[in-house]
C-alpha positions as CSV (number, residue, x, y, z in Angstrom):
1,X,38.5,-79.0,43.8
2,X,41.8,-80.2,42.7
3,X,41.8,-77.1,40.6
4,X,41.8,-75.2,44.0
5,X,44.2,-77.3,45.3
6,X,47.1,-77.0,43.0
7,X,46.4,-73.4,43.0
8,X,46.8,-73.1,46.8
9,X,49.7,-75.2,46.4
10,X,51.7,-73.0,43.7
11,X,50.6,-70.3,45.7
12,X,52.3,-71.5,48.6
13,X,55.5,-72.7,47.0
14,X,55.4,-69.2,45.4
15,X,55.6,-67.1,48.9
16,X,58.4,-69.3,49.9
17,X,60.7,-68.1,46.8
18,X,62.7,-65.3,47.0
19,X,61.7,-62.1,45.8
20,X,63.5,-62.5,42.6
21,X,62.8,-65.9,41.9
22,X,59.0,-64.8,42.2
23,X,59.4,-62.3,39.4
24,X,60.9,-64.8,37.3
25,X,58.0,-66.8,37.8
26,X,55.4,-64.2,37.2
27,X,57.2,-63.5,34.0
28,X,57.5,-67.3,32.9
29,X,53.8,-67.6,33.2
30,X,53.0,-64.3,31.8
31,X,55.3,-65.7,28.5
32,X,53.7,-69.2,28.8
33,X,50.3,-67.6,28.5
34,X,50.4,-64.8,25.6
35,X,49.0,-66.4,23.1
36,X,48.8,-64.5,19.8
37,X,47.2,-65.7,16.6
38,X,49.5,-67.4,14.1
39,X,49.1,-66.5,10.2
40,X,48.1,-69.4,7.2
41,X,50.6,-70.1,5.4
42,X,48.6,-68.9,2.1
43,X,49.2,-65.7,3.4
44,X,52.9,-65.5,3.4
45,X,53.0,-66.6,-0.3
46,X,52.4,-62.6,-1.2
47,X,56.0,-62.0,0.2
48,X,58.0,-64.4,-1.7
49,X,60.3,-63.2,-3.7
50,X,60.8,-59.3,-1.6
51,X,63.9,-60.3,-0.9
52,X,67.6,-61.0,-2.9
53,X,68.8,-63.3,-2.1
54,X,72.4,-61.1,-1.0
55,X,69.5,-59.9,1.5
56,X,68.2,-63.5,2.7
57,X,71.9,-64.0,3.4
58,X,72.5,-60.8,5.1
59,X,69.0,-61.4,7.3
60,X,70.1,-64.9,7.9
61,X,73.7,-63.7,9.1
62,X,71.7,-61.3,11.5
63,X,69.8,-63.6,13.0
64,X,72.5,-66.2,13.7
65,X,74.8,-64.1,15.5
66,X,72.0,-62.1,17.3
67,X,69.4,-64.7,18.4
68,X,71.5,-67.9,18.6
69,X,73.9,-67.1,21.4
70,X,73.0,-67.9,24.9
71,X,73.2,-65.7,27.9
72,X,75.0,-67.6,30.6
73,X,73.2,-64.5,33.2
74,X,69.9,-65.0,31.5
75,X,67.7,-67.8,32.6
């Protein structure tokens, strides 16, 4: 019953938002519920060693100026 009950009420809360803010919700939850299986670690071991290590420095370069900046439009 309290199941129901929050559902109702996030429901509710929900309709009030506007349009926009709803899609950002749907698309929160959507992210907060994909789930995908993670990988043991024993199975990494295979790649170690693929790289140079003038390519782990170039990959590591890539991923700090592309994936730690933040989007001040973004949410």
């Amino acid at each position: 019953m309290a199941e129901l009950s929050r559902q109702r009420d996030f429901l509710e809360t929900l309709d009030e938002l506007p349009e926009e803010a709803q899609n950002r919700v749907v698309d929160l939850v959507r992210c907060l519920s994909f789930r995908r299986p993670g990988v043991p670690g024993y199975r990494l071991t295979s790649l170690h060693g693929i790289l140079d290590p003038a390519q782990g420095r170039e990959m590591i370069q890539a991923i700090d100026e592309a994936c730690e900046t933040v989007d001040p439009d973004g949410w």
